[in-house]
C-alpha positions in Angstrom: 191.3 166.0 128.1 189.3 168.4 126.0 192.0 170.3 125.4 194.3 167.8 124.5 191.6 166.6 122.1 191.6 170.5 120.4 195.7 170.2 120.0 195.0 166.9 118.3 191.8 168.1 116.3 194.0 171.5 115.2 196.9 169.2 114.2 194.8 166.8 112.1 193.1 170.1 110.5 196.8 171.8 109.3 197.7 168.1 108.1 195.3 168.0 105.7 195.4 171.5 104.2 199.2 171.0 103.8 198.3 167.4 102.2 195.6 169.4 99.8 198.1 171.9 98.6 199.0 171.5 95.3 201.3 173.3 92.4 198.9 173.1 88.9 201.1 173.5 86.3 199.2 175.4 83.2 200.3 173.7 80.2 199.5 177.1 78.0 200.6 174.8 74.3 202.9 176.8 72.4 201.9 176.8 68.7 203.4 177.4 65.4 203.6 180.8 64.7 201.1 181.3 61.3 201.3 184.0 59.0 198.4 186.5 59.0 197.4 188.2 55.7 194.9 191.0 55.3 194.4 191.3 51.5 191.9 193.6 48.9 191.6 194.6 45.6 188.7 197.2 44.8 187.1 198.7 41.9 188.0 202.0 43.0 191.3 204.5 42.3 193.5 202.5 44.7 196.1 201.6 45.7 195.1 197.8 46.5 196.7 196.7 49.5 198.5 193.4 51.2 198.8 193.5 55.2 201.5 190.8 56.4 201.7 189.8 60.2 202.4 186.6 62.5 200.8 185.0 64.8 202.2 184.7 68.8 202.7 182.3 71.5 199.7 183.4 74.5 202.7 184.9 76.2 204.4 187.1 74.4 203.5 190.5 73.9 200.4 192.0 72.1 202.3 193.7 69.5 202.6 192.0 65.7 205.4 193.5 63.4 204.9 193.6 59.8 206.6 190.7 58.2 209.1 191.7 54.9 210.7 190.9 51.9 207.3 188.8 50.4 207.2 188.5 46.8 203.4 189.6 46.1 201.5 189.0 43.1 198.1 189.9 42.1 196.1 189.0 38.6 193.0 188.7 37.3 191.3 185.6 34.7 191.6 188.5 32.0 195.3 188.4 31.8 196.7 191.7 33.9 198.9 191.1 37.1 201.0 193.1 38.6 204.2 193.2 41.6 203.3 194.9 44.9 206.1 197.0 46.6 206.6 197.0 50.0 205.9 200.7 51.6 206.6 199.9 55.0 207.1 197.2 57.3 204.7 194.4 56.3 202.3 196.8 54.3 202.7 196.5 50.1 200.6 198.2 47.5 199.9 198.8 44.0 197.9 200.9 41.9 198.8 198.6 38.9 195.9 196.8 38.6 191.9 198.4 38.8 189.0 195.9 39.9 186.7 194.8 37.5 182.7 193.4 39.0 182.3 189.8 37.7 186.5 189.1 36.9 187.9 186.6 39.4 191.2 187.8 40.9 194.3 185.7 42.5 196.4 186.4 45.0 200.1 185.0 45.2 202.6 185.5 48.0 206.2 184.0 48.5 207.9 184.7 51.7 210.8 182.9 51.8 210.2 179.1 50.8 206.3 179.0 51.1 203.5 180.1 48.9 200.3 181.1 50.0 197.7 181.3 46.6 193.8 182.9 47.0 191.1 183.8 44.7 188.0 186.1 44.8 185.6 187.0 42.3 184.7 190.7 42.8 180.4 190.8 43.1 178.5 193.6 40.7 178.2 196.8 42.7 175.1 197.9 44.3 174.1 201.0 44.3 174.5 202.5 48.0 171.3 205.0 48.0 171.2 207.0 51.3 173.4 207.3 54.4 171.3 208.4 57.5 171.9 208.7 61.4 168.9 208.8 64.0 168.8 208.5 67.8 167.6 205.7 69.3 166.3 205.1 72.9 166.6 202.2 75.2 166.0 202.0 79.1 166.4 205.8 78.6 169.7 205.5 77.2 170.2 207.3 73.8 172.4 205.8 71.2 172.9 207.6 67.5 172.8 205.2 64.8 173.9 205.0 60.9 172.1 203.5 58.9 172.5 202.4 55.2 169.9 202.3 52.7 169.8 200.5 49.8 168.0 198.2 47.2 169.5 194.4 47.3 168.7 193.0 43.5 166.1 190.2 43.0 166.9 186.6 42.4 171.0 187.5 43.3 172.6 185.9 46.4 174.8 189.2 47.7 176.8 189.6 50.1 178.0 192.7 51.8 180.1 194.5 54.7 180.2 198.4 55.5 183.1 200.1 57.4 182.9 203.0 59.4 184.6 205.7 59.8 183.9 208.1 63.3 186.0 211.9 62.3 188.5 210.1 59.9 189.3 207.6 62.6 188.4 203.1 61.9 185.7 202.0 63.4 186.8 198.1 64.4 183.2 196.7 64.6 182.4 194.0 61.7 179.1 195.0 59.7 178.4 192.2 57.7 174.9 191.1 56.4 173.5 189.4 53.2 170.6 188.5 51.3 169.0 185.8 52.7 165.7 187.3 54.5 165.5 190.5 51.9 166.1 189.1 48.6 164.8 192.2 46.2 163.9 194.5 49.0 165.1 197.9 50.2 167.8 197.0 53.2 168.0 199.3 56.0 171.3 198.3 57.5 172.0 200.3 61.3 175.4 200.5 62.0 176.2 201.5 65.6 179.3 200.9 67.9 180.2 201.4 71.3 182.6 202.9 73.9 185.2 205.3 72.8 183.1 205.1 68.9 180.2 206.4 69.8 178.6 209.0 67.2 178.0 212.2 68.8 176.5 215.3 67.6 178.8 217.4 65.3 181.0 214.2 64.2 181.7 213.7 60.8 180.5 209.9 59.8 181.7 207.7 56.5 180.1 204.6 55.8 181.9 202.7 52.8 179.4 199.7 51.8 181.4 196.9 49.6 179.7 194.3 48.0 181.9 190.9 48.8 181.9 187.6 47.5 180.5 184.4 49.6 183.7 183.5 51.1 184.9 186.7 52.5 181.6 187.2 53.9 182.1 183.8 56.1 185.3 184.9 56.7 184.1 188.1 58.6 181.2 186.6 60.0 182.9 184.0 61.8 185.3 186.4 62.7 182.4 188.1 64.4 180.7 185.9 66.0 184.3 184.6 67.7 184.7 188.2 69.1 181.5 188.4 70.2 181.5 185.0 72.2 184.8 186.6 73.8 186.3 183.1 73.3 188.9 182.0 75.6 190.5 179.8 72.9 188.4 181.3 69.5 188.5 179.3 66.5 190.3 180.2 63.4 187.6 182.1 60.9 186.9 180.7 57.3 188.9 181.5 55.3 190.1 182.0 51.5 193.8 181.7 51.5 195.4 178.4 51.6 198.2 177.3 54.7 197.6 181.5 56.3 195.3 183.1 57.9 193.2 186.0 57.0 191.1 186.8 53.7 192.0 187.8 50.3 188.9 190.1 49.4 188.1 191.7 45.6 185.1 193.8 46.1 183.5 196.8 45.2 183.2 200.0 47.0 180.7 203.1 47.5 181.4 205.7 50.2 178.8 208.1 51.6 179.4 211.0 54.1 177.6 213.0 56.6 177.7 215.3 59.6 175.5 214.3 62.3 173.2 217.5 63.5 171.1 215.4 66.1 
């Protein structure tokens, strides 16, 4: 009888996992693919360059071909615009036009039959002073750091983002900071990355600080903060350029150099 009662038990038991089997169907929503621009204009020799990509379905490949034939246009409120000319595969350029601090500059692309228009209005430079790396120490782990010094004007809300570069090579960590808490006082920015970008002793490091306008600032700050959340499904940033993504930046630029000997 107790046996019986097992066979019947066991039988129940295989019933109901086969009854709690189910096939979920991910609905992963295929989107609209969006064009992604990466724009700047600098005070500096040049050339000024326009980065063109799409947007992809979560799954297709992880590899975004330049998008061509656009029709870019850049100007400025004093009257000067100039073409772009396509160099490669999605990447256009121009040293036509030099950035002025305090003009406002606008950006017009045409790729096939839609127009996507920004603006910027390129900040007054500040003056990058000193460009200095020093080891720091955590749970006995050593880490060398950059760090950018420099003196943020009183009573002027600025905004500002430095890139580094590790031996000539892009670090991809945003650096963005502004004003809010220093207003007037000397900024000691650190700059530091991790993994493969780690500054090492005998490395050559470039810090180029730009001074950015309000918009491109939220642009890359968003940006940031979505990376660092390591969203599943990240938001869009804010942006500048209207029905695209991306950021249309006019900015100035100083550049300092070093080699680390730490």
């Amino acid at each position: 009888m107790k046996r019986i009662l097992y066979i019947i038990s066991g039988l129940i038991l295989l019933f109901l996992m086969g009854a709690c089997r189910k096939v979920i169907n991910v609905d992963l929503n295929s989107a609209s693919p969006k064009y992604v621009i990466e724009a700047d204009i600098t005070n500096g020799i040049g050339p000024n360059l326009v980065k063109i990509t799409r947007t992809k379905n979560f799954s297709d490949d992880n590899t975004f071909p330049g998008v061509s034939g656009a029709v870019i246009t850049i100007s400025d409120n004093a009257g000067n615009a100039t073409i772009l000319t396509e160099v490669s595969p999605g990447y256009y350029n121009t040293s036509g036009i030099t950035g002025v601090p305090g003009r406002t500059y606008f950006l017009s692309i045409k790729i096939n039959n839609e127009t996507f228009n920004a603006s910027s209005i390129m900040p007054a430079p500040v003056n990058f002073d000193t460009l200095y790396v020093e080891n720091f120490t955590q749970l006995k782990d050593t880490t060398k750091i950059a760090n950018a010094v420099f003196l943020d004007p009183a009573g002027v809300k600025n905004y500002y983002r430095h890139v580094m570069y590790i031996n000539n090579k892009y670090v991809k960590e945003l650096f963005v900071n502004n004003d809010d808490l220093n207003d007037g006082n000397l900024i000691n920015m650190s700059i530091f990355s991790g993994g493969d970008d780690k500054i090492q002793k005998g490395d050559s490091v470039k810090i180029e600080m730009q001074c950015i306008d309000e918009y491109v600032y939220k642009y890359f700050s968003t940006l940031s903060q979505t990376i660092s959340q390591n969203s599943a499904a990240p938001t869009n940033p804010v942006n500048n350029i209207q029905g695209a993504l991306g950021y249309f930046s006019a900015h100035t630029i100083q550049v300092r150099k070093l080699k680390v000997n730490i």
